[in-house]
DRENFIVEX-762215 format. One record per residue: x, y negated, z negated of N, C-alpha, C, CB in turn; residue in one letter; residue number from 1. Coordinates in Angstrom, 3 decimals. Glycine has a CB too. Layout:
<sites>
((X Y Z) (X Y Z) (X Y Z) (X Y Z) "A" NUM);
...
</sites>
This chain:
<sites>
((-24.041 -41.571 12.991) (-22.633 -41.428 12.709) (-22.378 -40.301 11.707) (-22.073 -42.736 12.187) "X" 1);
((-23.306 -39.981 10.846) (-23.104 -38.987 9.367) (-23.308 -38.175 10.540) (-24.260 -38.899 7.678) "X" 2);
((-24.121 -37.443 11.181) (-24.468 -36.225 12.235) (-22.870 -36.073 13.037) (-26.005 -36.759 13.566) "X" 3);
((-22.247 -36.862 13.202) (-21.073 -36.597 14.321) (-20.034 -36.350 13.395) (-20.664 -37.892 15.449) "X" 4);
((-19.759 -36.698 12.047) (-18.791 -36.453 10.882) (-18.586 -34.845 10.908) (-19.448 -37.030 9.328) "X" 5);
((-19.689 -34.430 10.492) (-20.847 -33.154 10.531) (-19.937 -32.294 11.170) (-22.451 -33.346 11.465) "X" 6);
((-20.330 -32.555 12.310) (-20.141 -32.080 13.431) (-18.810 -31.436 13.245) (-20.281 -33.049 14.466) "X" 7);
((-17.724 -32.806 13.206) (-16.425 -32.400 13.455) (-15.719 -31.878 11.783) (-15.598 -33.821 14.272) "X" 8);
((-16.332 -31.825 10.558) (-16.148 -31.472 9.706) (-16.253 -29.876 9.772) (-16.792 -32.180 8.995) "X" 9);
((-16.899 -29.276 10.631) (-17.696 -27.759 10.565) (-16.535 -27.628 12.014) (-20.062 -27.596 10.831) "X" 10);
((-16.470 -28.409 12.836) (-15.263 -27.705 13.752) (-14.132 -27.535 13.469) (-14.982 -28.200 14.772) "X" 11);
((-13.359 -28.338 12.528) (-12.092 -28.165 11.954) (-11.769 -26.855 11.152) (-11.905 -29.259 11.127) "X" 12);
((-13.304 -26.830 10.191) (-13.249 -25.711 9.629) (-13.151 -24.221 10.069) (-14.047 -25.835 9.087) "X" 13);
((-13.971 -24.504 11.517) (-13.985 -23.249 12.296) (-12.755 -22.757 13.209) (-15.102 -23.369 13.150) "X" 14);
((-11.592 -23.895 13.877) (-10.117 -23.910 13.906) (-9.697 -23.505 13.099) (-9.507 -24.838 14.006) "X" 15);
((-9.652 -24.092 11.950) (-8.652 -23.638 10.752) (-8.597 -22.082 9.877) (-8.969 -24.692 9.652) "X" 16);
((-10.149 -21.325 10.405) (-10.309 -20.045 10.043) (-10.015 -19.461 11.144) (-11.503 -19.675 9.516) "X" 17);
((-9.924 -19.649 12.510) (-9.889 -19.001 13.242) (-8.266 -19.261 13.437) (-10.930 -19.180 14.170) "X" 18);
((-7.270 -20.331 13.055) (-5.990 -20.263 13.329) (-5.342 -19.453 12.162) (-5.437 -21.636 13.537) "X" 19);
((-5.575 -19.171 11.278) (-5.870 -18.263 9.581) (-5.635 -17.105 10.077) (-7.571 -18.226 8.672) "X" 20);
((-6.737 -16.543 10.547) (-7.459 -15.118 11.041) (-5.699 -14.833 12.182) (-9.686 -15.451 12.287) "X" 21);
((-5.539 -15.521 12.442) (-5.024 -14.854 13.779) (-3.203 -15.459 13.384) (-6.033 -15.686 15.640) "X" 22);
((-2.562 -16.001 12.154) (-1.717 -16.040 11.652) (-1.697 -14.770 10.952) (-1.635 -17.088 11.118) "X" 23);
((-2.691 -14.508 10.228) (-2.672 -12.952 9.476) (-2.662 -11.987 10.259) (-3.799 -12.578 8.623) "X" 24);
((-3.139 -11.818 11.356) (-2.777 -10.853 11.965) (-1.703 -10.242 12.670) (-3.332 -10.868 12.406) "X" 25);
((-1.253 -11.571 12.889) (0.529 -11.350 13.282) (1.303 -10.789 12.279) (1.380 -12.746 13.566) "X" 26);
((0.868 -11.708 11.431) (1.971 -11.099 9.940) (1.438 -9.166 9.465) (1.375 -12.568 7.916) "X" 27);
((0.106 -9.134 9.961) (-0.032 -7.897 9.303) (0.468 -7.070 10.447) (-1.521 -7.542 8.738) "X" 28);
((0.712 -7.244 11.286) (1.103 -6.399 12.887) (3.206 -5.865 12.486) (0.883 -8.261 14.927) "X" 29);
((3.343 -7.133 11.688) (4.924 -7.087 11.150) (5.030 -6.173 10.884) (5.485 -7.767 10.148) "X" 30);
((4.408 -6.170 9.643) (4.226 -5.332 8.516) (3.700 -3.894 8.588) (3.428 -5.986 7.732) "X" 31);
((3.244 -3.696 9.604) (2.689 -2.512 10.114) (3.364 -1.720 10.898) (1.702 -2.722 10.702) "X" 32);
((4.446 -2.480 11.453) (5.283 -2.101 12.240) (6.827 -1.840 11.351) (5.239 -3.168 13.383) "X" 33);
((6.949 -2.464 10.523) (8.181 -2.123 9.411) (7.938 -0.734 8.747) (8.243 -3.315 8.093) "X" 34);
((6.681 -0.355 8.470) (6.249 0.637 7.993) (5.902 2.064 8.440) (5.537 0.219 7.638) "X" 35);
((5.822 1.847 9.689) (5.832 3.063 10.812) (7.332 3.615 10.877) (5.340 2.474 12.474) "X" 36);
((7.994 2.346 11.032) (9.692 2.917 11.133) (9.941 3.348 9.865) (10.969 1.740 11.532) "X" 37);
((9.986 3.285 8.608) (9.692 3.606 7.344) (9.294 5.045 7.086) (8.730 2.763 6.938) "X" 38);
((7.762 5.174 7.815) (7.515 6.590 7.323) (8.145 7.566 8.595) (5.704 6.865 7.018) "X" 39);
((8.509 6.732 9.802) (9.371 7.969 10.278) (10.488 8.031 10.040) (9.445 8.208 11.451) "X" 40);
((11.259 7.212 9.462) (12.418 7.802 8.922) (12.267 8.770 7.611) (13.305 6.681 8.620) "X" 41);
((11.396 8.485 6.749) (11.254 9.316 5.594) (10.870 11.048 6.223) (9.910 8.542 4.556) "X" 42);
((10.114 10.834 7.427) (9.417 12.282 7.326) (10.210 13.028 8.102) (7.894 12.433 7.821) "X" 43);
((11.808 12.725 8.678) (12.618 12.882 9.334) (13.568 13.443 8.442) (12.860 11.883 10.010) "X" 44);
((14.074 12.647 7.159) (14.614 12.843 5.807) (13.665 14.011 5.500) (14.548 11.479 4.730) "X" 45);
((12.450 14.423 5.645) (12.019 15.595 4.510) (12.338 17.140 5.181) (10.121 15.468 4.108) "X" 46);
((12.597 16.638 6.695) (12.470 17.591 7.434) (13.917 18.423 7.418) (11.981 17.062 8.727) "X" 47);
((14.845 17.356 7.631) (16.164 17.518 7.337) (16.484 17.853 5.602) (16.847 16.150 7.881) "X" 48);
((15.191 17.743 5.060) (15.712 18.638 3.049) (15.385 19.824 3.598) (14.507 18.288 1.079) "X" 49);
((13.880 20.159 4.208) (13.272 21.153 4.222) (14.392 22.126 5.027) (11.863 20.898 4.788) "X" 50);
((15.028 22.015 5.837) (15.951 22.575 6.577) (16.547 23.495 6.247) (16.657 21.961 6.875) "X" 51);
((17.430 22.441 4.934) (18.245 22.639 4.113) (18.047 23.917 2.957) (18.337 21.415 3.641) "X" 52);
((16.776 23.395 2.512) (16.085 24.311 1.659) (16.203 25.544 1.853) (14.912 24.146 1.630) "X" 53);
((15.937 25.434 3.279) (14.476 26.720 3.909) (13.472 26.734 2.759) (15.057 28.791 4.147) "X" 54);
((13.362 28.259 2.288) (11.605 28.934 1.581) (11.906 28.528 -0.101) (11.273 31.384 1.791) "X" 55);
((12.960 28.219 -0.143) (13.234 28.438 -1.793) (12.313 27.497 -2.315) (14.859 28.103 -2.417) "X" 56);
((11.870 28.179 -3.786) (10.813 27.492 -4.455) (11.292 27.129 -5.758) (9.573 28.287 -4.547) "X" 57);
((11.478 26.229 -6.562) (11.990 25.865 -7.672) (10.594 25.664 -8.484) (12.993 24.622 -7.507) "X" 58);
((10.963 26.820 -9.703) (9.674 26.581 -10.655) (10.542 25.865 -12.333) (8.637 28.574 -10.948) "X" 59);
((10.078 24.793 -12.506) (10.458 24.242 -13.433) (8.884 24.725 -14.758) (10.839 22.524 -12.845) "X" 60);
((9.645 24.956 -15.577) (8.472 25.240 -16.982) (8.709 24.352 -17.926) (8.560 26.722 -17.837) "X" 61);
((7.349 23.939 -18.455) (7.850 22.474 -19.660) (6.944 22.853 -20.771) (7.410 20.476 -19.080) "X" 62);
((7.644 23.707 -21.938) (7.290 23.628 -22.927) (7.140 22.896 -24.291) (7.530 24.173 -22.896) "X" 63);
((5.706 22.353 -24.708) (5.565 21.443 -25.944) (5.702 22.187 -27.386) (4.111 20.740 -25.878) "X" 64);
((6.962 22.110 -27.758) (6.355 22.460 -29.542) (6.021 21.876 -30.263) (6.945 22.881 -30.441) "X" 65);
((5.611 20.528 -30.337) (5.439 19.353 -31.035) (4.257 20.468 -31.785) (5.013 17.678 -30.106) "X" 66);
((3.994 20.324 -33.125) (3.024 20.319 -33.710) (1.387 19.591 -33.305) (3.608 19.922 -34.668) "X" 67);
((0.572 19.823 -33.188) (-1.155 19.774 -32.301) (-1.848 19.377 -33.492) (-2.000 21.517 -31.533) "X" 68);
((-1.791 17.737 -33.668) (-2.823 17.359 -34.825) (-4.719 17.903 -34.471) (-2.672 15.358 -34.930) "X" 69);
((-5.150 18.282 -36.355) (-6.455 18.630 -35.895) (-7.108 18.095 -34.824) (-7.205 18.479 -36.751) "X" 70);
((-7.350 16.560 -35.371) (-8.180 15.972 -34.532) (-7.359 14.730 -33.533) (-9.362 15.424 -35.478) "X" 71);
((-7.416 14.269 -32.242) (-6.854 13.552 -31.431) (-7.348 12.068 -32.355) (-7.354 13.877 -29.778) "X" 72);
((-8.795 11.957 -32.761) (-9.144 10.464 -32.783) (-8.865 10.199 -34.444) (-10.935 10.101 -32.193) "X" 73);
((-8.357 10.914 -35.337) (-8.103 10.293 -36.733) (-7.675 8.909 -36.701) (-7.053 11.041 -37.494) "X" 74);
((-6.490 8.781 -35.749) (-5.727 7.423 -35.727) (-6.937 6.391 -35.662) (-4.599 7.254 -34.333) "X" 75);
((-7.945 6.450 -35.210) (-8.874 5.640 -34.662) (-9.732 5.379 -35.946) (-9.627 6.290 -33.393) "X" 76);
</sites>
């Protein structure tokens, strides 16, 4: 009787990973699919900036005057 417990203790388990496995995969198939529509709308949006743009290049410059302590690790 312990051998047939066994048995059906290790089959439930093997249902229950295999009904797991294949719940996640649906859900990740969702999700995979929300995200395709996602990046083609975005790369549709860049195409339609780029358009817009055309060649122009925007150079932004970022200057620090903060004063440059000797050493970085004094605080330490």
């Amino acid at each position: 009787m312990k051998l047939l417990t066994i048995i059906y203790i290790i089959a439930a388990c093997g249902v229950g990973i295999l009904a797991g496995m294949i719940i996640e995969t649906i859900a990740d198939e969702v999700t995979l699919r929300r995200q395709e529509k996602q990046i083609e709308l975005l790369q549709l949006r860049v195409e339609e900036l780029e358009s817009e743009n055309g060649d122009k290049v925007q150079v932004i410059e970022i200057n620090d005057n903060r004063a440059q302590p000797e050493s970085y690790f004094t605080p330490f």
